[in-house]
C-alpha positions in Angstrom: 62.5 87.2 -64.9 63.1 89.5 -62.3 59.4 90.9 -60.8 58.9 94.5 -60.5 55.7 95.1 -59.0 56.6 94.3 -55.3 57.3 97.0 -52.8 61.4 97.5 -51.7 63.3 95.5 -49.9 62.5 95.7 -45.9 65.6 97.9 -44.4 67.0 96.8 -41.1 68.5 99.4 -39.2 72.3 99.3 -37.9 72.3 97.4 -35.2 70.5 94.7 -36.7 72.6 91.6 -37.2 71.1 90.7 -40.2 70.3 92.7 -43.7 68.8 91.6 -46.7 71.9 91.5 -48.8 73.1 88.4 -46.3 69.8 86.5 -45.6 67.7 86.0 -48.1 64.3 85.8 -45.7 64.9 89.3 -45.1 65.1 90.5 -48.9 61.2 91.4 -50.2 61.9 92.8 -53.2 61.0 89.9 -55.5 60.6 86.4 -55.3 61.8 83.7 -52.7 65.7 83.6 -53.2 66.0 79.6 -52.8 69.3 79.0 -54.1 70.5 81.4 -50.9 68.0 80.0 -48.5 70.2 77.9 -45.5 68.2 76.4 -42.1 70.9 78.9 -40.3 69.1 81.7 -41.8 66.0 81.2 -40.2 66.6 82.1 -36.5 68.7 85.5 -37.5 65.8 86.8 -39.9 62.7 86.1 -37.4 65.0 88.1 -34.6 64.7 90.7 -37.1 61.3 90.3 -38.4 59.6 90.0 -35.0 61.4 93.1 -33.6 59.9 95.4 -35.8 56.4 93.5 -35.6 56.5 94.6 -31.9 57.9 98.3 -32.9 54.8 98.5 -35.3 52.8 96.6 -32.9 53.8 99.5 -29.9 53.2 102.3 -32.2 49.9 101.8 -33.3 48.5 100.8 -30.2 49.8 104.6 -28.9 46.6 107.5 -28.5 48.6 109.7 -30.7 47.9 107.8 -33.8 45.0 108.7 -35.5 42.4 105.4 -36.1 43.0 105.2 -39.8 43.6 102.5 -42.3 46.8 104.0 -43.6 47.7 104.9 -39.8 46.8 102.6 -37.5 46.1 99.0 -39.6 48.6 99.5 -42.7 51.9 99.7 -40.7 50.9 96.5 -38.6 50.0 95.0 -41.7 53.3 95.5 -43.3 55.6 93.9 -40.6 53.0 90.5 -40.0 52.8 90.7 -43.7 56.9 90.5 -44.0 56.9 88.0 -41.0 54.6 85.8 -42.5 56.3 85.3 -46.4 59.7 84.7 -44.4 58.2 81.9 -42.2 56.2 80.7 -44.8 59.2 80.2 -47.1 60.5 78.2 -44.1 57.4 76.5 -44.0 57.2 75.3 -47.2 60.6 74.4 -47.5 60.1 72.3 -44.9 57.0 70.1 -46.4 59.0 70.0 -49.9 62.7 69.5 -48.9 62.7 68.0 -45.5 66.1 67.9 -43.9 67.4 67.2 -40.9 69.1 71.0 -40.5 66.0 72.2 -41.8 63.8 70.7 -39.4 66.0 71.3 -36.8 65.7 75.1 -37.1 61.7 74.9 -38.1 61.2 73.3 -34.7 63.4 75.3 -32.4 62.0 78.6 -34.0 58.1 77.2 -34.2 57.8 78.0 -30.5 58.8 81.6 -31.3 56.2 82.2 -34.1 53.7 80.5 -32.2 54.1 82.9 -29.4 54.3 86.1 -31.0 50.5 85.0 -32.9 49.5 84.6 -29.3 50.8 87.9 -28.2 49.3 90.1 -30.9 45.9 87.9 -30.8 45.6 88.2 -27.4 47.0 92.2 -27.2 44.1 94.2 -25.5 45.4 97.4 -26.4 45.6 96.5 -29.9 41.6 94.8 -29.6 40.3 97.8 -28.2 41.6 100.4 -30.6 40.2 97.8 -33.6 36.6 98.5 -31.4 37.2 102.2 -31.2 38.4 101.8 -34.8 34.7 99.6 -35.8 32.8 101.8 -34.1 33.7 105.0 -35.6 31.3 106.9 -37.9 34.0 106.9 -40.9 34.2 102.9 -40.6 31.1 103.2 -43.3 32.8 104.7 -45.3 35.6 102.5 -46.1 35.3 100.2 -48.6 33.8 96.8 -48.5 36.9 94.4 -48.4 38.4 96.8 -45.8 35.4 96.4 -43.7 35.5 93.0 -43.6 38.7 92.6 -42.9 38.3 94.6 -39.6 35.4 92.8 -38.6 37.3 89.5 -39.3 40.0 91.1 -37.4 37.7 91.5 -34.4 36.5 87.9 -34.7 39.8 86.5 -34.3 40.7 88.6 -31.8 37.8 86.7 -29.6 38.9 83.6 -30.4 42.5 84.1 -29.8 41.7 85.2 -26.4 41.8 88.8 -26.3 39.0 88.7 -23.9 40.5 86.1 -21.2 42.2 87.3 -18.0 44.5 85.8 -15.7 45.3 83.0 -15.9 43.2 81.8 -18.6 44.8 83.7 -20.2 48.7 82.7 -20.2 46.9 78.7 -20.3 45.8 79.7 -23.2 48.7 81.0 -25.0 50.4 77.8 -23.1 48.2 76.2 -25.3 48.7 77.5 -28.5 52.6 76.8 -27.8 52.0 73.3 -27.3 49.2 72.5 -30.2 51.7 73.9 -32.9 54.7 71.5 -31.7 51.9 68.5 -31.5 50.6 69.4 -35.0 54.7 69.9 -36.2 55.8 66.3 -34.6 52.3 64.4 -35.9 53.4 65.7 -39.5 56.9 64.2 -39.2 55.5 61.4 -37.5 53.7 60.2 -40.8 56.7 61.4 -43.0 59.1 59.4 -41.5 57.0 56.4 -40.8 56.7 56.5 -44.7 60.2 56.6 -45.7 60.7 53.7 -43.2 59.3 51.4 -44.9 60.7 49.8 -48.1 59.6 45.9 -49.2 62.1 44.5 -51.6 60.7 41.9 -54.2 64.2 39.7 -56.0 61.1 37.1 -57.5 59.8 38.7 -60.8 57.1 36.3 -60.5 55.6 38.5 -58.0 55.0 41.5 -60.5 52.9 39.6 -62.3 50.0 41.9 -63.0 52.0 45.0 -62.7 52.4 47.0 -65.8 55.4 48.3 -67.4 56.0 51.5 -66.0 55.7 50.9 -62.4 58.0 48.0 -63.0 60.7 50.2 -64.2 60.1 52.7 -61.1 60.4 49.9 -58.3 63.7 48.7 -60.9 65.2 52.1 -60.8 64.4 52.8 -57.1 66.0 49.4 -56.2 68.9 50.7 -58.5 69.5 54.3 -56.3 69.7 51.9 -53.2 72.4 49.6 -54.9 70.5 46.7 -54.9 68.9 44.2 -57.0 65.0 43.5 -58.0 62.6 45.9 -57.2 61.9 48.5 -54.1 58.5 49.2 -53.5 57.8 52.2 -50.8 54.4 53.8 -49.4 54.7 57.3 -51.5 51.3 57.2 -53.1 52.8 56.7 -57.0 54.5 53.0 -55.6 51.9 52.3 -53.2 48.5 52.6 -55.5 49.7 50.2 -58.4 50.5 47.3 -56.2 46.9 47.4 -54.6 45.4 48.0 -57.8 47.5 45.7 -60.1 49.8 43.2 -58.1 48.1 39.4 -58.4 50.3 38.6 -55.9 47.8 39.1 -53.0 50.6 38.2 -50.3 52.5 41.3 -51.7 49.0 43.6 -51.4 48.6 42.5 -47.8 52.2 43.4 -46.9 52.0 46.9 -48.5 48.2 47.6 -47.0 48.9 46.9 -43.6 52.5 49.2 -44.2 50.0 51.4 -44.9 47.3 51.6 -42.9 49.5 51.1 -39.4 51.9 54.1 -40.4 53.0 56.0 -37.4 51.0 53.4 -35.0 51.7 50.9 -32.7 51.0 48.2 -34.9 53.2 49.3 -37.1 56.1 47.3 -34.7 57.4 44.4 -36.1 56.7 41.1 -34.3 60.1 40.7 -32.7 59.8 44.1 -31.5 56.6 43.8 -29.9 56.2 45.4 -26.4 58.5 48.0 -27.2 56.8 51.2 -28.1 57.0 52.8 -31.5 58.6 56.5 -31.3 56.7 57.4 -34.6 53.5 56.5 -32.7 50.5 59.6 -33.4 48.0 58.1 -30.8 49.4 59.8 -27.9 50.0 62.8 -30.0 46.1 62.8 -31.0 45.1 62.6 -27.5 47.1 65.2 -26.3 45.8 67.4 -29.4 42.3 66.4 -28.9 42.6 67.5 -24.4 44.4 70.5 -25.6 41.5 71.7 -28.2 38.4 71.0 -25.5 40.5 73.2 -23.2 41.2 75.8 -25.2 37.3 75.7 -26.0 36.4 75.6 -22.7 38.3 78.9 -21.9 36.7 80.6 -25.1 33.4 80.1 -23.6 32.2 77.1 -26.1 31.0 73.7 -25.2 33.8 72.3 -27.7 36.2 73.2 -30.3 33.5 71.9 -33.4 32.0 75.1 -32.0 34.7 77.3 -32.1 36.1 75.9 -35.1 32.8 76.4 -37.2 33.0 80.8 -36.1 34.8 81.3 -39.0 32.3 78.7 -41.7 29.7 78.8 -43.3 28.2 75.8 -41.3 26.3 77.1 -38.4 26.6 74.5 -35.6 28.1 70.8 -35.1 24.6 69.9 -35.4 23.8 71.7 -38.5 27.2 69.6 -40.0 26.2 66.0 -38.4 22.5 66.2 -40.1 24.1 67.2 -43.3 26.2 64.5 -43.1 23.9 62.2 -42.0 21.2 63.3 -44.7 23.7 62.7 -47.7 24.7 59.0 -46.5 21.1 57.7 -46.2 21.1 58.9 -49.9 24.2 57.1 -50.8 23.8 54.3 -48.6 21.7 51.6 -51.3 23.9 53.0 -53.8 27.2 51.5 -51.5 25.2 48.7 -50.6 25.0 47.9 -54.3 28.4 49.0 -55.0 29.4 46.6 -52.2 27.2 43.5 -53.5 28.2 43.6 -56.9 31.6 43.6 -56.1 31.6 40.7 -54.0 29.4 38.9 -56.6 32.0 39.2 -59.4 35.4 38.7 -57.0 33.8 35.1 -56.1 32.6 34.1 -59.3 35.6 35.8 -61.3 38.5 35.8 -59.4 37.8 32.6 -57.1 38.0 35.1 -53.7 35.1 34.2 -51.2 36.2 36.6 -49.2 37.6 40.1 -49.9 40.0 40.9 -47.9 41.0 44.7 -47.3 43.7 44.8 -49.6 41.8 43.0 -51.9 39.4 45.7 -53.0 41.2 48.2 -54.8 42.8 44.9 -57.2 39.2 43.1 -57.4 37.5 46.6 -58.3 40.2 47.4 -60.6 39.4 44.0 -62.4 35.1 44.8 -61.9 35.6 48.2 -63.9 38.0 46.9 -66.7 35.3 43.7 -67.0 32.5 46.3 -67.3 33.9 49.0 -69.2 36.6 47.5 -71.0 39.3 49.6 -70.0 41.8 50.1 -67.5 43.6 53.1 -65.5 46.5 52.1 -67.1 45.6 51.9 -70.2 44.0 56.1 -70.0 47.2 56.7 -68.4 49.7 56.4 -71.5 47.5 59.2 -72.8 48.2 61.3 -70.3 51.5 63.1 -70.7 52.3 65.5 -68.1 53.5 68.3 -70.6 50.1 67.9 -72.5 47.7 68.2 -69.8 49.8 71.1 -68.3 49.2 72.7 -72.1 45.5 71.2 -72.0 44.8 72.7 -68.7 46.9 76.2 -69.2 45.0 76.6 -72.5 41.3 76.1 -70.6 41.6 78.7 -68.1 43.4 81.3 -70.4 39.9 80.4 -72.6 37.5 80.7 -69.6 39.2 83.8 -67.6 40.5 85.6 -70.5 44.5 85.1 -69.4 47.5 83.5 -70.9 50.2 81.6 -68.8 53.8 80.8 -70.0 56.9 79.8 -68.3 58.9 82.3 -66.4 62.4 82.1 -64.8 62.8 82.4 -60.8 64.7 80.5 -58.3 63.0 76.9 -57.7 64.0 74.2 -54.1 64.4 71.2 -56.5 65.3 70.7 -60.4 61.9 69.0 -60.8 59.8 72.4 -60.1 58.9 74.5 -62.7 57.8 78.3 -62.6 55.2 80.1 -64.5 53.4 83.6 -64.8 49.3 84.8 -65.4 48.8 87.2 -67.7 46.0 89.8 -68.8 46.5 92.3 -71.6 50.1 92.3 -71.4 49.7 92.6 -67.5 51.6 90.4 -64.7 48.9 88.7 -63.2 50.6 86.4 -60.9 53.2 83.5 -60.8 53.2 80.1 -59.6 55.7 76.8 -58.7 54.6 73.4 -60.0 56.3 70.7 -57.7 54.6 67.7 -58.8 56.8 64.5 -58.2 56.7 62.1 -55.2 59.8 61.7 -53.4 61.4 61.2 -49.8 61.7 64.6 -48.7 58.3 65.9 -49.4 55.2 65.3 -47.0 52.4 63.1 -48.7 49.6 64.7 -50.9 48.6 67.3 -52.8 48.3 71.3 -51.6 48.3 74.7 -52.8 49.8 77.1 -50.4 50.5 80.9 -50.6 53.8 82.6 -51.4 52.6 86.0 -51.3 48.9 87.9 -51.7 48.2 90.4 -53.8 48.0 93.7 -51.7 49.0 97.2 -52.6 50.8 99.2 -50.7 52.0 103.0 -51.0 51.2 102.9 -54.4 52.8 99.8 -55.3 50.7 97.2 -56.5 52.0 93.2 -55.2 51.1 90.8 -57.1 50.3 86.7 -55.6 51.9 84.3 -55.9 51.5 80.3 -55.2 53.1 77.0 -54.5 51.3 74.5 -56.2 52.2 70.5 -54.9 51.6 67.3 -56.2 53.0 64.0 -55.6 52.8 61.5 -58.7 55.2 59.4 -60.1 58.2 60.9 -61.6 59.5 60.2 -65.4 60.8 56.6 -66.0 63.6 56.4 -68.4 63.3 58.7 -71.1 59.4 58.4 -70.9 57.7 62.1 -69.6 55.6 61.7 -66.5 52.6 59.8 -67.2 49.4 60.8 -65.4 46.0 58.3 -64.7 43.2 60.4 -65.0 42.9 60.4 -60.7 46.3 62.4 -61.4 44.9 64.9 -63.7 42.0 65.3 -61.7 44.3 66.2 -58.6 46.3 68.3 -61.0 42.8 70.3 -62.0 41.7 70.6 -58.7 44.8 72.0 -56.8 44.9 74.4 -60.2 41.8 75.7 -58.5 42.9 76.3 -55.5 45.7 78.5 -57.2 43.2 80.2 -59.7 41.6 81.3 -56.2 44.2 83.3 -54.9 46.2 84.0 -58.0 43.1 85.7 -59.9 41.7 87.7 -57.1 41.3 91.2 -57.8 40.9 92.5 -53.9 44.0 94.5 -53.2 43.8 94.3 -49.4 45.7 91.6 -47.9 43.2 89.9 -45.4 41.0 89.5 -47.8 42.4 89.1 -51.1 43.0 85.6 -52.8 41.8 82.6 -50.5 42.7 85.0 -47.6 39.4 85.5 -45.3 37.2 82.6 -47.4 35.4 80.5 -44.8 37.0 77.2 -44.7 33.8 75.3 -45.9 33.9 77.5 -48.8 37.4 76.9 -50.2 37.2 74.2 -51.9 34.7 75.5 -54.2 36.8 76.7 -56.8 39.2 73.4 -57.0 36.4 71.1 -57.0 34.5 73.2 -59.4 37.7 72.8 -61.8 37.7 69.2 -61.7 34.3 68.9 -63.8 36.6 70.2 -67.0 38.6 67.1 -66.7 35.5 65.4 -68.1 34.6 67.3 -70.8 35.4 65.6 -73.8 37.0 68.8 -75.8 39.3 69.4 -73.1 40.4 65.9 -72.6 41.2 65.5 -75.9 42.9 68.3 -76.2 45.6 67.5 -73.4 45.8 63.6 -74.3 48.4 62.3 -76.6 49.5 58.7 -76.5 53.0 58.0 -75.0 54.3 55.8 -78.1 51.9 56.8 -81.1 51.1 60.3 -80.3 47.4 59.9 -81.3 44.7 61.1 -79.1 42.5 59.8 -76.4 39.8 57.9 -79.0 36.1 59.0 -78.1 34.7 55.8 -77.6 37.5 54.7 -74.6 36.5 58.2 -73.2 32.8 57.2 -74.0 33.2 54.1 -71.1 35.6 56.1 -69.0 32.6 58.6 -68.7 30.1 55.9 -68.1 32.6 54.7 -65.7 32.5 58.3 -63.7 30.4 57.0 -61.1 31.7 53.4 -60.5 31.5 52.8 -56.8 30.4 56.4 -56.3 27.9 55.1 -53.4 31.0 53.7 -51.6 33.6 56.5 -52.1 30.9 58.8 -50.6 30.0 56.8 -47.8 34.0 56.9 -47.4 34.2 60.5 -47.5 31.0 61.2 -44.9 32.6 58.7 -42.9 36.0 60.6 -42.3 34.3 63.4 -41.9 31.5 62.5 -39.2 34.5 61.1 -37.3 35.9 64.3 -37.7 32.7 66.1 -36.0 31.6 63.9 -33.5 35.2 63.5 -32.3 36.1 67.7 -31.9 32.2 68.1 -30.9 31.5 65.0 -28.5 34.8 63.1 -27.4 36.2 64.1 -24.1 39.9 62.8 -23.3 39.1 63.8 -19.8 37.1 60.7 -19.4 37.5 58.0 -21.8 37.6 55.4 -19.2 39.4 52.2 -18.2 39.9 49.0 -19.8 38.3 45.7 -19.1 41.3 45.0 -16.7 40.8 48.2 -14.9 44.1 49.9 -15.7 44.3 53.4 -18.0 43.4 52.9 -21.7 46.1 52.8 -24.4 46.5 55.8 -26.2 44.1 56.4 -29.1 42.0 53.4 -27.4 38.9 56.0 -27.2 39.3 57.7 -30.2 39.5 54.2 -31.8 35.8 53.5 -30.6 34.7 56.4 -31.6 35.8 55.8 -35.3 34.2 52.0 -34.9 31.5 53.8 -33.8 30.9 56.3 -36.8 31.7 53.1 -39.3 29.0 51.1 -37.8 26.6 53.9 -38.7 27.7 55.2 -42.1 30.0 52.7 -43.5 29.5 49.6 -45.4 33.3 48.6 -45.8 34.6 47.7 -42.3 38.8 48.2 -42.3 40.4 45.3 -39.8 40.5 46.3 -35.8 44.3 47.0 -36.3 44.0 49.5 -39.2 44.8 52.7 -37.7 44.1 55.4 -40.3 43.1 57.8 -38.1 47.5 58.2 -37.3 47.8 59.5 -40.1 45.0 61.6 -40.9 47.5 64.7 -41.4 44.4 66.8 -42.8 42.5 67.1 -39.0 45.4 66.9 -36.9 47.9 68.5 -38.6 46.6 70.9 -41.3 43.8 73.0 -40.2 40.9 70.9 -41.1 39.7 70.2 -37.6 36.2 69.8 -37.0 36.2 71.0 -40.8 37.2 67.7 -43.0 33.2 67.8 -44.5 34.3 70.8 -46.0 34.9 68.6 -48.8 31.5 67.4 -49.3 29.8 71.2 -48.1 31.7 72.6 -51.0 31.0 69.7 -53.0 27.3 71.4 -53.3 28.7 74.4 -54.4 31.2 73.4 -56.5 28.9 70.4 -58.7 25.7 73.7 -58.4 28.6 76.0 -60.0 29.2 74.1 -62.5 25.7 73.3 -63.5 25.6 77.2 -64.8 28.5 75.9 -67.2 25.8 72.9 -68.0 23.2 75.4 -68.5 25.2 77.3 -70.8 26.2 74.7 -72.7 23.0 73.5 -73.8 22.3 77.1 -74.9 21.3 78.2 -78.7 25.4 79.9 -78.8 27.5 77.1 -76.3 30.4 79.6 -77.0 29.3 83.0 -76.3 27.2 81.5 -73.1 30.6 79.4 -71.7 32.4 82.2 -72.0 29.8 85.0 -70.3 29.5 82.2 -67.1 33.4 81.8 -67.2 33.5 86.0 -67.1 30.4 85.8 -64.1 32.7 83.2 -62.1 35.5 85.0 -62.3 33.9 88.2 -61.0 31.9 86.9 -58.3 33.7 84.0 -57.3 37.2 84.1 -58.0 37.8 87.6 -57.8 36.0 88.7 -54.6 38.2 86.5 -53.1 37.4 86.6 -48.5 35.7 90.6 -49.5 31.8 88.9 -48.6 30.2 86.1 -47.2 31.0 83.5 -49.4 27.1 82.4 -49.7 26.4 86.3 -51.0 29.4 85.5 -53.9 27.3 82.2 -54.6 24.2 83.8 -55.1 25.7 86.8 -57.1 26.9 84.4 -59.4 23.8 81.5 -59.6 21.6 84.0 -58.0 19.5 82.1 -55.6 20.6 79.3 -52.7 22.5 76.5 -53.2 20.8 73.2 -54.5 21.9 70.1 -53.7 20.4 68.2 -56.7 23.6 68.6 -59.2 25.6 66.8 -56.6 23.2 64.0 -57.0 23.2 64.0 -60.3 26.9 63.9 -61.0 28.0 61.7 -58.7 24.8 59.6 -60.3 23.0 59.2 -57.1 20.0 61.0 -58.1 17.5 57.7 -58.2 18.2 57.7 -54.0 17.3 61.0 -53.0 13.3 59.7 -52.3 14.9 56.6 -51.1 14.4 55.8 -47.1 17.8 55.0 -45.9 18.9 51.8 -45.6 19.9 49.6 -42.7 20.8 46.3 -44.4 
């Protein structure tokens, strides 16, 4: 369906060499045109697309134009905007269908991007007619999203530089340059260490404890590579039922250490040792890690924690640490009992004295179905992909008052599927679902931006998302079976896209997840995964695979009372990532990480390796072996924008778990139905819909109407008995 509420196509003038009709990153009038899309494409369209962002640029930075929105911001507005949905569709493309054209022109044009976000950042001209712009009388006046996004606009300004003179500043934009190819090559770095791995299993013996369907996967992947028995790979969906299910523990160690050495030196097979691994991130992350102190340095902060928490809610590095800090000593004798218990049972139950590393997820996996007499494989044939997309689709058109049904558009890969938001009648916005592993796709799950809703000379745009997953495509003629992790994922990166596809802030820098402090953006996806224990819900989107019949209540009853198995240690887990995170952006200094015992230079990553022994000595009560080297492939911190901002996760955790205790609240109310649905129409308004417009704290309390509380965090993750509890230093 063709969409009609975007503004025309850009024009190019004559002597440009490229027109919408012939390259499809120049044609704005509707949706991404994928089928047209070609890597050759991408150099032609950002000649054009940057030109003009310097003729707008030059223009509005002239005396003769008046200091007005629709003067002086709208025009520059309109060629970034442009400039930003062409390179994002590269972008994407280039997470989801990874080629070696593709990434040929993403790299040699990444440079080019990079610089012109430096020039305009750094632009005095341009910063000091946004100050004349702040300061005048009529900036009151103007409405509150468009304030904010000027004062934003003014923030950013400062920390891309705008203030810095010669030559801090060209080092600076040096910088920049350099951090975006880092970030580029660490993200390859893990994608092709992934796909480099395959372990071939021709003993059917050693699938023993494997169920069915991943049998037939490994089967048919062996199949597409024209060989016999069964290929097993480390994309997630072949990965995660070896170490939960394989009783073959020579074939779990195999795959973990795979795993956990991707793009790392250890990752070098034996015969190859002394030879370095090209795929290696550890010189990568200390390059990263020099370039970000510098770049604080030049800012004017002690470190980039500092500058990276301008923009969050989180006040200071400090402020983040104690937070930190505070929630592991309340879930540290909930791990420690996690810990015991499962040791207990593995050497009295499974004859292991020891549990080894790629042990746990197998012996915990065998704990949970002994206690609660179920498995994750067993939920799983419930979980049919088309009914939890109905399940879910039917929930939020409930809660936010919209319908969503299938719509037709141009899609990268036969898998993805396309679908449109209603209201009354009204386009909304539409979305892509990508949700299959395979080898051209980067690891994990993410929402991402096509467009923002803006309008524009009278035209209203309306957003639109990518929405990514990576779990196990169909087997046979079986549909896609989800476990309930899966759906959980699936609920969560929904919220994400609720966020910016719901928004109701028709200014760009602020509309959709645009302008939302990064501590404050995973509110709405975590938030959403709470539904996928509600036992109306998960009925409603569970059918079993073979009989059709739904998920029974009393398997759901022990899955629930299973919620918080090992919940002490999968937090500890989480804080533990995260202080890492901190102390390493606030406190590590790759100017001086010393020598070795020997007295020669360190290896690469040597420092920031103590530095993570360091944080799991304090926090952690699961100690990964000294060649583990998860920190190489920590995409999240060193190469998508979480730096010094991974405990995001457990910052909006508060919000998210307080959020949803309204829905509690309402629940237990004399009329469950009428209070659901006023707290669904209150969430929508002063969360989802108010998108970057405020302080994300003010659209907090506007909806709970007082502070966060961190007590329904403690309750659902059923932690509740340790907050009085001293912490623990068994």
């Amino acid at each position: 369906m063709t969409d009609t509420t975007t503004k025309p196509a850009v024009t190019t003038s004559a002597a440009d060499s490229q027109t919408a009709s012939d390259n499809p990153l120049l044609d704005f009038s509707g949706l991404p045109r994928f089928s047209a899309f070609d890597p050759k494409h991408v150099g032609p369209a950002l000649d054009v697309l940057i030109a003009q962002a310097r003729e707008a640029l030059e223009k509005v930075t002239q005396d003769a134009v008046p200091l007005t929105w629709d003067e002086f911001v709208e025009p520059l507005d309109d060629a970034t905007e442009r400039l930003g949905r062409a390179w994002g569709i590269v972008g994407h493309l280039n997470s989801v269908a990874d080629s070696p054209a593709l990434r040929e022109a993403f790299n040699a044009n990444l440079p080019r991007i990079t610089q012109f976000w430096t020039e305009l950042s750094q632009h005095e001209g341009l910063f000091a007619r946004y100050k004349a712009f702040a300061a005048q009388p009529a900036f009151a006046a103007l409405s509150a999203p468009r304030r904010r996004t000027v004062e934003n606009a003014l923030r950013d300004f400062r920390l891309g530089g705008a203030e810095l003179k010669s030559p801090a500043r060209e080092r600076f934009a040096e910088i920049q340059d350099r951090h975006a190819a880092l970030s580029q090559r660490f993200s390859e770095n893990v994608l092709d260490a992934t796909n480099a791995f395959a372990l071939y299993v021709d003993d059917e013996a050693r699938l023993d404890g494997l169920h069915a369907d991943a049998i037939e996967a490994a089967r048919e992947a062996a199949q597409a590579d024209g060989r016999e028995g069964w290929k097993f790979t480390l994309q997630f969906p072949s990965y995660l039922p070896v170490m939960q299910y394989a009783n073959d523990r020579a074939l779990r160690e195999a795959m973990y250490r795979a795993y956990s050495t991707r793009a790392s030196a250890e990752a070098v097979a034996p015969e190859d040792a002394g030879k370095r691994n090209a795929l290696d991130n550890a010189p990568v992350i200390d390059e990263l890690l020099a370039l970000r102190r510098e770049e604080a340095g030049l800012l004017g902060y002690r470190n980039y924690a500092e500058v990276s928490l301008v923009p969050k809610m989180a006040e200071s590095p400090e402020q983040v640490a104690g937070f930190l800090r505070d929630l592991a000593a309340r879930a540290r004798p909930f791990a420690e009992r996690d810990l015991k218990e499962l040791r207990e049972f593995a050497a009295a139950e499974l004859g292991l004295a020891e549990l080894a590393p790629w042990d746990m997820a197998w012996a915990s996996e065998r704990l949970k179905e002994a206690r609660y007499s179920f498995s994750d494989q067993q939920v799983k044939q419930y979980f049919q992909l088309p009914r939890v997309l109905d399940g879910l689709f039917g929930l939020v058109g409930r809660m936010f008052s919209v319908s969503i049904r299938p719509d037709q558009t141009e899609v990268w890969h036969p898998d993805v599927r396309f679908f449109r938001i209603e209201r009354d009648g009204e386009l909304v916005g539409q979305f892509w679902l990508d949700l299959y592993a395979r080898a051209s796709k980067r690891p994990g799950a993410w929402m991402d931006d096509a467009r923002g809703r803006r309008r524009h000379a009278g035209s209203l745009q309306t957003p639109a998302a990518y929405l990514v997953c990576n779990f196990q495509p169909p087997v046979g003629k079986r549909p896609a079976l989800l476990t309930h992790d899966d759906v959980t994922t699936l609920f969560h990166e929904f919220g994400h896209g609720l966020h910016h596809l719901l928004t109701r802030i028709e200014d760009a820098g602020v509309s959709g997840i645009s302008g939302v402090e990064w501590d404050a953006v995973e509110l709405p996806s975590q938030f959403m995964e709470n539904f996928c224990w509600e036992w109306d819900n998960v009925r409603a989107m569970t059918a079993h695979v073979d009989t059709g019949e739904p998920l029974p209540r009393e398997l759901f009853d022990r899955m629930l009372a299973a919620r918080n198995f090992q919940s002490g240690m999968q937090t500890l887990r989480q804080i533990e990532f995260s202080l890492f995170d901190m102390r390493l952006h606030a406190e590590y200094d790759p100017a001086a990480p010393g020598t070795s015992a020997g007295g020669e230079a360190p290896a690469p990553g040597a420092a920031v390796q103590a530095l993570l022994d360091e944080v799991r000595r304090e926090v952690a009560v699961v100690i990964p072996p000294a060649w583990n080297r998860f920190q190489n492939s920590f995409s999240h911190i060193f190469a998508g924008g979480y730096s010094a901002g991974y405990y995001s996760y457990k910052w909006a955790e508060v919000l998210s778990a307080d959020a949803y205790a309204a829905f509690e609240e309402a629940m237990a109310m004399p009329d469950p139905a009428a209070a659901v649905a006023e707290t669904g129409r209150r969430f929508l308004a002063e969360i989802l819909s108010v998108g970057g417009s405020r302080p994300a704290i003010d659209s907090f309390r506007a909806f709970r109407g007082r502070d966060p509380q961190i007590d329904a965090l403690l309750r659902h993750n059923g932690m509740v008995e340790a907050s009085d509890l001293e912490p623990s230093h068994a």
